[in-house]
C-alpha distance (Angstrom), angle and dihedral (degrees) to the residues before:
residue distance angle dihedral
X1 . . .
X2 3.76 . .
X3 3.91 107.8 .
X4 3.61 94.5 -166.2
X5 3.95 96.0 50.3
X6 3.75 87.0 46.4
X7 4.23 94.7 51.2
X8 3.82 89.7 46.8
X9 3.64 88.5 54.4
X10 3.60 94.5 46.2
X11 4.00 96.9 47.2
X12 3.85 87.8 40.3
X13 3.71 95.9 69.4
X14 3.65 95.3 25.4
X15 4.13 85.1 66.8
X16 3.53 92.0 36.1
X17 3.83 101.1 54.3
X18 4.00 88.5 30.6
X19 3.99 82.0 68.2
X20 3.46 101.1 35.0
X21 3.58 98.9 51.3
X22 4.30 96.9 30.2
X23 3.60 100.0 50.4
X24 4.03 97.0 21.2
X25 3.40 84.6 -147.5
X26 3.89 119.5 139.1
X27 3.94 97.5 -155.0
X28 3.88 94.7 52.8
X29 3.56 85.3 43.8
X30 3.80 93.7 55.3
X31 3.75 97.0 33.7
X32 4.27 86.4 54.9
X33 3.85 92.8 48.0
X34 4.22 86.0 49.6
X35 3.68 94.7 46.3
X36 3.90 93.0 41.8
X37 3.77 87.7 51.8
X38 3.64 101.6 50.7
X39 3.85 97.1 37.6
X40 3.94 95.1 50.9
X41 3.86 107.5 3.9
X42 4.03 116.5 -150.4
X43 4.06 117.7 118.3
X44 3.25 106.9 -91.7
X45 3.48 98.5 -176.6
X46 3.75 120.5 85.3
X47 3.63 98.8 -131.4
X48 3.71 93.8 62.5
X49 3.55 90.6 49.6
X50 3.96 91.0 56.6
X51 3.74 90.4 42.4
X52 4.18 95.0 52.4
X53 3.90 86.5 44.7
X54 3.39 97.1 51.3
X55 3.43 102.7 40.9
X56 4.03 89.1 46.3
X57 4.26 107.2 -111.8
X58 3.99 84.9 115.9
X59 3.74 127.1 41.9
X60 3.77 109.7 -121.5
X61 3.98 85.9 -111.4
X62 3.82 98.5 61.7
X63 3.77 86.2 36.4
X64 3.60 95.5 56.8
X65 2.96 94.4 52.3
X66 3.59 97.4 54.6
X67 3.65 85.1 56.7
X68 3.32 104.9 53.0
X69 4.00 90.6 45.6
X70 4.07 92.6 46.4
X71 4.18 81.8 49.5
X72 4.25 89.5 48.7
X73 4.00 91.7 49.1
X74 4.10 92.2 47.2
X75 3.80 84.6 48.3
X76 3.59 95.9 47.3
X77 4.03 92.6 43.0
X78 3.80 92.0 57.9
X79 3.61 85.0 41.6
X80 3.55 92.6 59.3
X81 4.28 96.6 40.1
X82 3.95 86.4 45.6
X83 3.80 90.7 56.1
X84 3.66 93.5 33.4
X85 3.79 84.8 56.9
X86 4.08 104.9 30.7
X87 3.41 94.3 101.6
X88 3.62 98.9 68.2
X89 3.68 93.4 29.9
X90 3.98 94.7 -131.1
X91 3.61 93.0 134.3
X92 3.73 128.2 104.2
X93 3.49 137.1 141.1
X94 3.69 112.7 -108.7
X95 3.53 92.2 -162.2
X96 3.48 141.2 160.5
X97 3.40 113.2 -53.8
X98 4.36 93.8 -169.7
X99 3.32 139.4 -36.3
X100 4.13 105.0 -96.9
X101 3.52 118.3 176.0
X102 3.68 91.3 -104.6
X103 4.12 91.6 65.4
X104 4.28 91.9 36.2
X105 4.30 79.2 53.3
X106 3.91 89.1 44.5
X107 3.74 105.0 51.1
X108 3.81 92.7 35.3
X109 3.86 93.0 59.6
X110 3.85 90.4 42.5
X111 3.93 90.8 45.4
X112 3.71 83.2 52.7
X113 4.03 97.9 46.4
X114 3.71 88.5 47.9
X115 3.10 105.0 46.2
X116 3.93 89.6 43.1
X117 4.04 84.5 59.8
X118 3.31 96.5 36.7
X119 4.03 94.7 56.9
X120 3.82 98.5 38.2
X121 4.57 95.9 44.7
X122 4.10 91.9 32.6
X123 3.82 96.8 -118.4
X124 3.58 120.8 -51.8
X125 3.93 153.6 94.1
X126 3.59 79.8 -16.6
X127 3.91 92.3 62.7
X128 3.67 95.1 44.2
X129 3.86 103.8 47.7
X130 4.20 87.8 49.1
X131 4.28 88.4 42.6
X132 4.12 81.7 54.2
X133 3.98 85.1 49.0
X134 3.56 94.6 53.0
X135 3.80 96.0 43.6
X136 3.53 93.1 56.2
X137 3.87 84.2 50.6
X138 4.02 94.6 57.8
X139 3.42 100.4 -95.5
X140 3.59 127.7 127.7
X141 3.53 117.1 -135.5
X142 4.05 100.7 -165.0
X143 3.35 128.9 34.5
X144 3.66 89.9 -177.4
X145 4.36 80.9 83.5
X146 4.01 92.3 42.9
X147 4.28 85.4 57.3
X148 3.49 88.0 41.2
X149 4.03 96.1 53.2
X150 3.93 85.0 41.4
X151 3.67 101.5 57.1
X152 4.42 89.6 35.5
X153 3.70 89.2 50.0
X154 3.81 91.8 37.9
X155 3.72 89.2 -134.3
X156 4.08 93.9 137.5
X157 4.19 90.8 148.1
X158 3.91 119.8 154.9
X159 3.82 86.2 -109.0
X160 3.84 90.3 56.6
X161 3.61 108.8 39.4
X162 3.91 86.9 49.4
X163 4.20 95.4 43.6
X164 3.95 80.6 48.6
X165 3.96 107.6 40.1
X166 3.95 82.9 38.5
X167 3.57 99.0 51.0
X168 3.43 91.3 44.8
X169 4.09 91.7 52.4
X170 3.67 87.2 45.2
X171 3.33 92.4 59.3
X172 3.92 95.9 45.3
X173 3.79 86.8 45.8
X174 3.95 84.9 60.1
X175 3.65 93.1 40.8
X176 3.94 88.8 53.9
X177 3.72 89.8 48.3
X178 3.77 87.9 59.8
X179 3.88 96.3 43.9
X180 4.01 81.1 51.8
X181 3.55 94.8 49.2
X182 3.24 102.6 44.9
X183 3.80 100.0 57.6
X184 4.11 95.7 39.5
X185 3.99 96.3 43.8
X186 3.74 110.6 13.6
X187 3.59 102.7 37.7
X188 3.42 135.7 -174.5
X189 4.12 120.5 -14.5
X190 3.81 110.3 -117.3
């Protein structure tokens, strides 16, 4: 087990959702994600971490546990905002109410448009200025803060778990698509 891989994962999405669920602001949000990225690299996000397992550039050991610790730091993050904020009881999850077609559609095109970027500039300013993009279009970029609110708010319903888990899939579905499409039609940069 790499240590270091696993902490950069872990305080990755712990800054990341910290930001994006704290301020609720989709610039901070992005600019964290971009700043994360270049200063310690890894993928922070969940979807890429399905994408590279399933399309085989991580074994399903490493990539677990990338999972799991991008999961702990969007559990911790809320953790930290819902205590910050328990005392005036302004926190709730907003959360996913279901998975309509409309959200699958969502985080499966930005899955794919991140990944896209992601794969071709390396991970980067890039990634975080199109992740603010696609926040301010409705998507949700990490499902990693979604479980967190879940478990925090202890609002694990059917409805939930499957508008989370399936976003999340969605959007490693698109990310996979872009992994695939990039090597078959787009090739190699030059």
């Amino acid at each position: 087990m790499d240590n270091k891989r696993a902490l950069t994962e872990l305080v990755g999405s712990l800054a990341v959702v910290y930001f994006a669920v704290g301020t609720g602001d989709a610039m901070a949000t992005g600019l964290v994600l971009a700043v994360f990225m270049i200063a310690m690299g890894g993928t922070i996000l969940p979807m890429f971490t399905l994408a590279k397992m399933a399309s085989g550039r991580d074994e399903i050991e490493d990539g677990a546990m990338d999972f799991l610790m991008q999961i702990l730091g969007g559990v911790l993050a809320y953790s930290f905002v819902w205590w910050q904020t328990s005392a005036t009881g302004d926190m709730t999850w907003a959360g996913v109410a279901e998975l309509d077609p409309n959200t699958a559609i969502a985080s499966l095109f930005a899955g794919f448009l991140m990944m896209m970027v992601y794969d071709r500039r390396g991970g980067g300013w890039e990634v975080g200025i199109l992740a603010w993009m696609c926040m301010l279009g409705g998507a949700t970029i990490s499902g990693a803060g979604d479980v967190g609110g879940m478990l925090v708010d202890s609002a694990w319903t059917g409805a939930n778990i499957l508008g989370v888990f399936g976003g999340m899939v969605c959007a490693g579905l698109g990310a996979y698509l872009a992994i695939m499409f990039g090597e078959s039609v787009l090739g190699e940069e030059e």
